[in-house]
N, C-alpha and C positions, 0 to 999 in steps of 0.2 A: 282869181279875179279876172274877167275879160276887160280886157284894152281895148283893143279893135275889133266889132262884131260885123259882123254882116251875110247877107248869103254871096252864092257865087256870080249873082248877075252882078249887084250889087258892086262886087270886089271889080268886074272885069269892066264895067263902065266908069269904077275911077281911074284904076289905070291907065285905060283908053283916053280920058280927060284930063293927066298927067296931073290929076292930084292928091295919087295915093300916101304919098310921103306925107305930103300937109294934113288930108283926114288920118292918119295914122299918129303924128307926131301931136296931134290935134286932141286925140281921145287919150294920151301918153301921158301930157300935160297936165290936163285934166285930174286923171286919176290917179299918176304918181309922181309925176314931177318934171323937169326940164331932161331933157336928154342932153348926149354929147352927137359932136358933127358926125364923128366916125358911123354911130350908131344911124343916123339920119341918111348919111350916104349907104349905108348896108340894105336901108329898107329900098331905099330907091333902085339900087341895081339889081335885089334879090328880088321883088316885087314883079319887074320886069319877065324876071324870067319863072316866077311861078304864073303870071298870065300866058305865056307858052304850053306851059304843062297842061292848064283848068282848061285851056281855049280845044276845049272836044266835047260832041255833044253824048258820050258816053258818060262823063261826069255832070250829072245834073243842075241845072241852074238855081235849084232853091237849095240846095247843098247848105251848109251851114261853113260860115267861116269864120276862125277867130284869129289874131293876129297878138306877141305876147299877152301869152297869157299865164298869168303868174299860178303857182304850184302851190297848195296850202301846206303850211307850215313851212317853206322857206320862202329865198329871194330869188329863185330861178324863174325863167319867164320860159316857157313854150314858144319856139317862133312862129311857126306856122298846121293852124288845125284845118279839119276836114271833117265835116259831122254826116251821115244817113246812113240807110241801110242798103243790106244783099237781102234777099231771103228773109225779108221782115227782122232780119237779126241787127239790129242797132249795134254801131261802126263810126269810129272815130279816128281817122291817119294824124298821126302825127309828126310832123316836117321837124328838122334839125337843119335849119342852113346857114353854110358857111360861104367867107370868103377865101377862104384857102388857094395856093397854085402848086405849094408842095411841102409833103409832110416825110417825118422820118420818124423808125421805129425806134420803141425804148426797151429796151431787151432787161429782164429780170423784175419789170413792174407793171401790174396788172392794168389793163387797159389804158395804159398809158402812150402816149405821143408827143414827137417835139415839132413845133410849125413856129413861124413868124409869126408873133400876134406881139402887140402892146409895145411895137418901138424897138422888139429884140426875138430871138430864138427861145423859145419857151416850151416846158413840159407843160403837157393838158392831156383833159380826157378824149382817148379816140370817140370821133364823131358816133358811134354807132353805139356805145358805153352812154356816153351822155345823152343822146334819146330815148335808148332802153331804160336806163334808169329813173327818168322822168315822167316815163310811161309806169316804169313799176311804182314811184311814189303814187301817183293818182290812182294806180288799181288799187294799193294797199290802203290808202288814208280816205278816198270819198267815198262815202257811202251809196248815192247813187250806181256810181259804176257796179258796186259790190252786188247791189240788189237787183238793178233791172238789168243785169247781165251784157251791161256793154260792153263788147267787146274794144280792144286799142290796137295798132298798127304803126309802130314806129318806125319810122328809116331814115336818112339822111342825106341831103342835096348840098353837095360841094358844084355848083354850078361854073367854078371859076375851073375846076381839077379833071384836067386828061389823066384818066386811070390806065396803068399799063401792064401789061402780062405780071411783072413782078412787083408790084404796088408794093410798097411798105405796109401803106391801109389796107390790105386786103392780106396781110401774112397772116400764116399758122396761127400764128401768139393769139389772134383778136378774133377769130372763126367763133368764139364763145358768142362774142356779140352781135359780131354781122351777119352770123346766122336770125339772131332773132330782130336786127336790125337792118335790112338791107341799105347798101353805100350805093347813090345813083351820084353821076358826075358831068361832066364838059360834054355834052350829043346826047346823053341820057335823057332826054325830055320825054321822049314815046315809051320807054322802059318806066320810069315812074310815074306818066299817065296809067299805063296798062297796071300797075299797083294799085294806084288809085282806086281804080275803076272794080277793081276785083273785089275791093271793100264796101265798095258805095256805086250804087246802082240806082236806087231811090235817096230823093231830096227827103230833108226833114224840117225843112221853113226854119231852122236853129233851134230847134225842139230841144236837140239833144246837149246843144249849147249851156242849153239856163240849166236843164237839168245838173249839167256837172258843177254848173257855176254857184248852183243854189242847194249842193249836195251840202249833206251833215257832215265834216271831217271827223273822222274816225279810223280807229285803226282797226284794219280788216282782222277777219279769225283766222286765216292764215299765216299772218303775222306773225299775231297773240302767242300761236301755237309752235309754230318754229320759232320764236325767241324763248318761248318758255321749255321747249324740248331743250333748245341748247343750254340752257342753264341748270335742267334735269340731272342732277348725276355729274355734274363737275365741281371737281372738290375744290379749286384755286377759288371756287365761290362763294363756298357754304361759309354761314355769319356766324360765330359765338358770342355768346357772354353781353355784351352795352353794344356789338355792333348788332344782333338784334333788338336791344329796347331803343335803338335811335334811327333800325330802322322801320319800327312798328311808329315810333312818333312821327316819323317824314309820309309814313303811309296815310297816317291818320289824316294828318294837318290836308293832303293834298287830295282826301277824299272828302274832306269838308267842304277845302275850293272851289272841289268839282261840283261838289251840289246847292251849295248857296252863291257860289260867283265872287267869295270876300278877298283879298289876298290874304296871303300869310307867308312868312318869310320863315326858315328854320338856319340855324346857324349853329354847324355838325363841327366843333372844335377838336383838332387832334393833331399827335405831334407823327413823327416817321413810323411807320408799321402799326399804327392802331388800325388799322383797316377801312380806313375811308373810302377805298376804291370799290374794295367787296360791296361795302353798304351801296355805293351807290350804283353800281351796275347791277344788285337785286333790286336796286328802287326802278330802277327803268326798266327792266324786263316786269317786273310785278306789276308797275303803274300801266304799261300799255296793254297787259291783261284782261286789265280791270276797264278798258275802254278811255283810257285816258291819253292824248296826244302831248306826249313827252318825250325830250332828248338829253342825251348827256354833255354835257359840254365842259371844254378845256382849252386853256387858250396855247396848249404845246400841242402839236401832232402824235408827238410819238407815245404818249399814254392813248390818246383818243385810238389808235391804228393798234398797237399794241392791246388792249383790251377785245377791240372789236376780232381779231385773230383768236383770243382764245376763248373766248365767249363762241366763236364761230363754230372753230373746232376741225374733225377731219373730215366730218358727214355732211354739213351744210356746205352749197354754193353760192345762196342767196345775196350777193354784193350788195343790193338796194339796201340791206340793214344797214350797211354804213352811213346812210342818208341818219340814221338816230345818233351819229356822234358829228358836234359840231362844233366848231370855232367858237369863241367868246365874243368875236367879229361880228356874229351871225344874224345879231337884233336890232342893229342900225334901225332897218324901217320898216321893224314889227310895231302892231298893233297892240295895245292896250288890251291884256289876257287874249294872245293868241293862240296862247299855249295854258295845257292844263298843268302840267308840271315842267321845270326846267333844275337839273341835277345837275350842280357847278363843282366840278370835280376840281383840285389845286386852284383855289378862287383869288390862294395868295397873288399868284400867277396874273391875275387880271389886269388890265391895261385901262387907261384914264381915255382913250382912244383908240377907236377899232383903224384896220384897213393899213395896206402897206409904209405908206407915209404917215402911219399913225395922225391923218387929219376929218376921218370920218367921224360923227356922232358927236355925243358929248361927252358920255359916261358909263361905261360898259357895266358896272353893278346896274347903275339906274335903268339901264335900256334893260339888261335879263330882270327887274323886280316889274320894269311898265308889262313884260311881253306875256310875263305869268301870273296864274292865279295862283300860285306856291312855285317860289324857289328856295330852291335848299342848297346852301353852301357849305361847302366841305374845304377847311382852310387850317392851318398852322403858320399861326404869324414870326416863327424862325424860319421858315423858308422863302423869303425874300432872297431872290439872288439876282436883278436885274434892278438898273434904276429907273426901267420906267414899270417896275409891278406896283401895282396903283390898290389892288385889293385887301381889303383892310376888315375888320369886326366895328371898327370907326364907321367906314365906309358903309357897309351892308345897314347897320343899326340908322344909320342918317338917312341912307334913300326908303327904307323901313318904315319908318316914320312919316317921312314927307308922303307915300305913297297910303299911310292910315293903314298900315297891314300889321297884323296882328304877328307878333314875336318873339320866337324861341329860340333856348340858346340851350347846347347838349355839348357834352366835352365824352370826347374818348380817351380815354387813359393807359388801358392795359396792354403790351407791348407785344405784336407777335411775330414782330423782326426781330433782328438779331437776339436770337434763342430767347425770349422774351425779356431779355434783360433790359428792365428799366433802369438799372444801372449805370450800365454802356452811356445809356442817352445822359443821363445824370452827368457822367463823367466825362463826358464830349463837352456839355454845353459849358462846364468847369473848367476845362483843360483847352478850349478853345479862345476862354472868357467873353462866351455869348451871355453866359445868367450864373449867376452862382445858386448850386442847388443842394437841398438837406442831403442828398445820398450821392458825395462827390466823390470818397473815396475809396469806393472801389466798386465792383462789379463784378456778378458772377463767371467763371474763369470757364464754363463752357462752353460760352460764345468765344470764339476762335478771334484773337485780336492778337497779329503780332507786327511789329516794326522788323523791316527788311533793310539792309543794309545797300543791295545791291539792284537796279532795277530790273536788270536781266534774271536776276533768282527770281523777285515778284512776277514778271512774265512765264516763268518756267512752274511756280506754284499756282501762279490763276488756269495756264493750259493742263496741267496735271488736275487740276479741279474740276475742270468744265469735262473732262472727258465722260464723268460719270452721268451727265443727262445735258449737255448743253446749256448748263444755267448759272456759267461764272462769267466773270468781263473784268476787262481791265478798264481802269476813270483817272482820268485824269482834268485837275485844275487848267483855264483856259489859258494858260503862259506860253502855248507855244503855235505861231500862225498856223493858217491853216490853207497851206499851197493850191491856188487856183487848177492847178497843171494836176491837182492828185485827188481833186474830190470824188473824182468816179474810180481810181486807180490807186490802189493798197499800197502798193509797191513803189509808190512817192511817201518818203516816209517826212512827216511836219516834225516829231517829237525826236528830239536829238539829245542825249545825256553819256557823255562820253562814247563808248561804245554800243553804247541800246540805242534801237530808233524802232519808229513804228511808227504806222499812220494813222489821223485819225479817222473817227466812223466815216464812213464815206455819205454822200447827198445823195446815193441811187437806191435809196431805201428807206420807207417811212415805219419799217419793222427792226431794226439794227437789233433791239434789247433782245428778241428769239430769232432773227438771222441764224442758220447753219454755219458760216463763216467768218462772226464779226468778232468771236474771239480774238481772231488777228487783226485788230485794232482798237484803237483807244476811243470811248466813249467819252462827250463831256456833258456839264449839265443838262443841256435841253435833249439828252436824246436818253438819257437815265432819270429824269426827276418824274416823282410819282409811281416809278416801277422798282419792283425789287430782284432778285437773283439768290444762288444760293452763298456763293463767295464775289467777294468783291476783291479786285486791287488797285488802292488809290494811287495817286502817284502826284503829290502835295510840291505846286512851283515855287518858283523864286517870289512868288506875291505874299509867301506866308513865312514867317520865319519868329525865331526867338533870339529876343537881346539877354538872355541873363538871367534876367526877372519879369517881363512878359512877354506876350503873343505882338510880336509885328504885323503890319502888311503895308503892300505897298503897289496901291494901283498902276503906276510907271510900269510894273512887269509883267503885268498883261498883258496879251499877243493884241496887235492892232488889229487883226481883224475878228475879235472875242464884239459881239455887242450890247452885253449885258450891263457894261459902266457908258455906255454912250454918251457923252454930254457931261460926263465927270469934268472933265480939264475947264471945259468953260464954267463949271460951276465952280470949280477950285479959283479961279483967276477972280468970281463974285465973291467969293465966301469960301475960303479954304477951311473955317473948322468944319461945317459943314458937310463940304465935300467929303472932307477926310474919313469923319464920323457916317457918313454911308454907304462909302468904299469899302470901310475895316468892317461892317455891317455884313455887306452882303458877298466880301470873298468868306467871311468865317464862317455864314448861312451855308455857302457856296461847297464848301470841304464838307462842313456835318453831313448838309443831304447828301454827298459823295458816299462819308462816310458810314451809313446808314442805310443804303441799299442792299446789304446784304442779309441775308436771314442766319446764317450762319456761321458767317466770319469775313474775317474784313484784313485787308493786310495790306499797310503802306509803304511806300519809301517816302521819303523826305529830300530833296535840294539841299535843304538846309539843316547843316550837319548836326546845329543847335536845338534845332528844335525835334529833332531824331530822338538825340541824349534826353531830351523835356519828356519825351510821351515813353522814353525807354525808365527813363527815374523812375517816373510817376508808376508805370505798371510796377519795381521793383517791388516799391512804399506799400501798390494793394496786396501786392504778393506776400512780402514782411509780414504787414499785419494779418490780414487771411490764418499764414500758419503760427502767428503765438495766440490766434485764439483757439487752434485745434489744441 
């Protein structure tokens, strides 16, 4: 969508008339809403000095200029364009401007960087990453570009930033991107003039403006084609048995959407290891195949990162795919069927409000059923572990309806985690007293389930495991803080039980589940939920325990800085059955999916000595009976 249009006389006699801020905040308003001061004071300084840059009569004055301009299919804006041609060859610069004075590298994370932005010191995308890939969404999803072969040229203007011999922004690590994004800075004004210029030699009167504006989004066959090579021949993908008849139903429904415009809603039921994720990352590589603009979305990181890695593989480098996996956040101020499909991966997971302060939007199911003609949610209503997950089969079915969308509901069943035993799951949800279920007592014994006595043994049998391919981890319940001083630094260990300590996953990494090295630390829910491993070792706190005769728990022993019970204690002082009753809820949700992530075996220690002896009896009792019926 353009904001601000105009050519470059146009642009350079408001600023001369110092009322560029005002027509810009002007056409803002208009189109999408009120801004903030910050963002009002950026245009006005940044404005300033791109009429330094235009002010050459090598850059032409019917030039086309746009001012954000928002990206189809998300919420990113464009700051500053540049439309005409060289050589008859239609060219469009694309400007990144910052206010930056100084940035510092992020060493181990892919175009990553830390600056002053928003009141604090913050990781962000290096400048030259974030215009490249803004440039690549637009090559990949509009069609005009695609067809009438317009070329793009992205770079980036930190006008406030003296660049120096040894720039952090300009290290090794980022050469990926400021090769194909050049970084101009603080004196660089004739340097990215002469860029300019090299692009655009002839004016296009904004020809090539409307063109983009008024392109057909779609997703390019380059795409198509590199997402479907990557999913060619990777076995972590291939669907059996209901996970392809639910994913020929999700195909169906959202090939209908696509050609009558109806919604339709699908609601993909399944409990730990039916393979919901498989289905739905063949639903997105297959949907955008087929010409349909679709993303997968999740409202944790580390499934969405995690997927996107092995989906990618070791032959692709193409990062812009990641623009296909997106926040739950993401729909705020989409449009009513923006999207041909939207694949809502752990939908449990959903939030009642997007955005840090959880104060944006209204209603994160509502906003992904307004933004698509088919969404498909992929949900297990036992995995609640947080009290502000808001996503429901309640929920979907209610904005379903209000929205007149046509819908279905599919359940996966058949187990193909922990060695397929639906047993296991049986006898968790039993032994947990989440559900009492037909098939409680017992469970096939070649899925690998033992009680450890000692935490330091469990440590010593999850690294003897992982050596065979890198795909065991140790988990642990969130009972034990999580030291400011060691988020980036292993070697501060948070989890202390007698002699064991370890630290937990660290924050410098939005891959921990296939990290090289994070065997040497403890994973907790949000950076394990929705992925699985070959062995797991849980390692069950002081929140869970056994009196006797049942399962305890007790939210008081949760680490203060865990934020999955937020807002418990004040609810507890409103209404403590309440409280209580969705506390004990969502730690005993909290262990299952713990204890469920492994495909092949699973092995705990317990805190609590009582409830060690509980899950040690109980196996005794399936083991007894097992052999008097051999």
């Amino acid at each position: 969508m353009l904001v601000y249009e105009s050519t470059k006389e146009e642009f350079m006699a408001s600023v001369e008339n110092d009322s560029i801020t005002e027509d810009i905040y002007s056409c803002y308003k208009k189109k999408i809403g009120g801004s903030s001061k910050s963002q009002i004071r950026s245009w006005t300084n940044s404005m300033e000095y791109m009429y330094k840059v235009l002010n050459d009569d090598k850059i032409p004055n019917n030039s086309g200029i746009a001012i954000e301009f928002t990206i189809p299919t998300t919420a990113k804006r464009i700051d500053f364009i540049i439309t005409g041609s060289n050589d008859n060859h239609d060219s469009v610069v694309i400007i990144e401007l910052k206010q930056w004075g100084a940035a510092k590298k992020v060493e181990g994370k892919d175009g990553i960087v830390k600056t002053y932005v928003g009141g604090g010191e913050r990781e962000v995308t290096h400048p030259s990453y974030q215009v490249w890939s803004y440039a690549a969404l637009l090559e990949n999803f509009n069609q005009s570009i695609q067809e009438d072969l317009i070329s793009l040229h992205p770079c980036a203007y930190l006008h406030n930033y003296k660049f120096n011999d040894t720039d952090p922004l300009m290290d090794d690590i980022y050469s990926e991107y400021t090769n194909e994004a050049p970084l101009y800075g603080k004196g660089d004004v004739i340097k990215l003039r002469n860029f300019i210029s090299k692009y655009i030699s002839k004016g296009d009167n904004k020809d090539i403006l409307y063109k983009i504006n008024n392109g057909k989004i779609r997703p390019s066959k380059k795409l198509q084609d590199t997402l479907y090579d990557m999913l060619k021949g990777n076995d972590f993908f291939v669907m059996i048995d209901e996970q392809k008849v639910a994913f020929e139903l999700a195909r169906d429904m959202a090939r209908k959407s696509y050609c009558d415009d109806k919604k339709r809603v699908l609601i993909v039921e399944g409990g730990p290891g039916t393979g919901k994720s498989v289905v739905a990352i063949n639903l997105l590589v297959n949907l955008i195949y087929e010409d349909m603009i679709s993303l997968y979305v999740t409202k944790n990181s580390a499934p969405r990162n995690v997927f996107f890695e092995k989906l990618k593989g070791k032959d692709f480098t193409q990062k812009y795919i990641k623009e296909l996996f997106k926040s739950s956040g993401s729909f705020v101020e989409a449009k009513s069927n923006e999207f041909d499909a939207l694949i809502v991966d752990e939908a449990h997971r959903l939030n009642l409000k997007s955005g840090l302060f959880k104060n944006k939007g209204e209603n994160q199911v509502k906003e992904i059923i307004n933004a698509a003609k088919c969404a498909i949610f992929f949900i297990d209503k036992h995995q609640k572990v947080t009290l502000s997950d808001y996503g429901s089969i309640d929920a979907i079915e209610k904005f379903a309806n209000e929205f007149n969308a046509e819908l279905e509901h599919i359940k996966l069943k058949s187990q193909f985690r922990c060695n397929g035993s639906d047993g296991y799951l049986s006898w968790l949800d039993n032994i947990l007293e989440i559900e009492q279920t037909a098939n409680y007592d017992g469970f096939d014994f070649e899925y690998d389930f033992r009680v450890i006595d000692n935490p330091n043994e469990l440590k010593n049998l999850i690294f003897e495991k992982n050596k065979e391919n890198n795909n065991s981890r140790l988990l642990a319940g969130y009972c034990w803080n999580w030291k400011r001083d060691g988020k980036a630094d292993s070697s501060v260990h948070d989890i202390e039980i007698g002699d064991f300590s370890m630290s937990w996953n660290l924050n410098n990494t939005d891959t921990w589940a296939i990290d090289e090295n994070s065997v040497n630390e403890v994973g907790c829910i949000h950076t394990s939920q929705g992925l699985e491993f070959d062995y797991v070792g849980v390692i069950l706190g002081n929140d869970i325990g056994y009196d006797g005769e049942s399962i305890v728990t007790d939210f008081e022993k949760r680490a203060t800085t865990d934020q999955s019970l937020r807002g418990i204690k004040k609810l507890y002082k409103q209404n403590p059955e309440i409280a209580i009753e969705l506390a004990d809820e969502i730690i005993k949700n909290t262990y299952k999916t713990l204890m469920t992530r492994g495909m092949k075996g699973c092995y705990i220690f317990c805190e609590d000595k009582k409830l060690a002896e509980h899950f040690k009896g109980s196996l005794e009792r399936i083991h007894n009976n097992k052999s008097s019926l051999q």
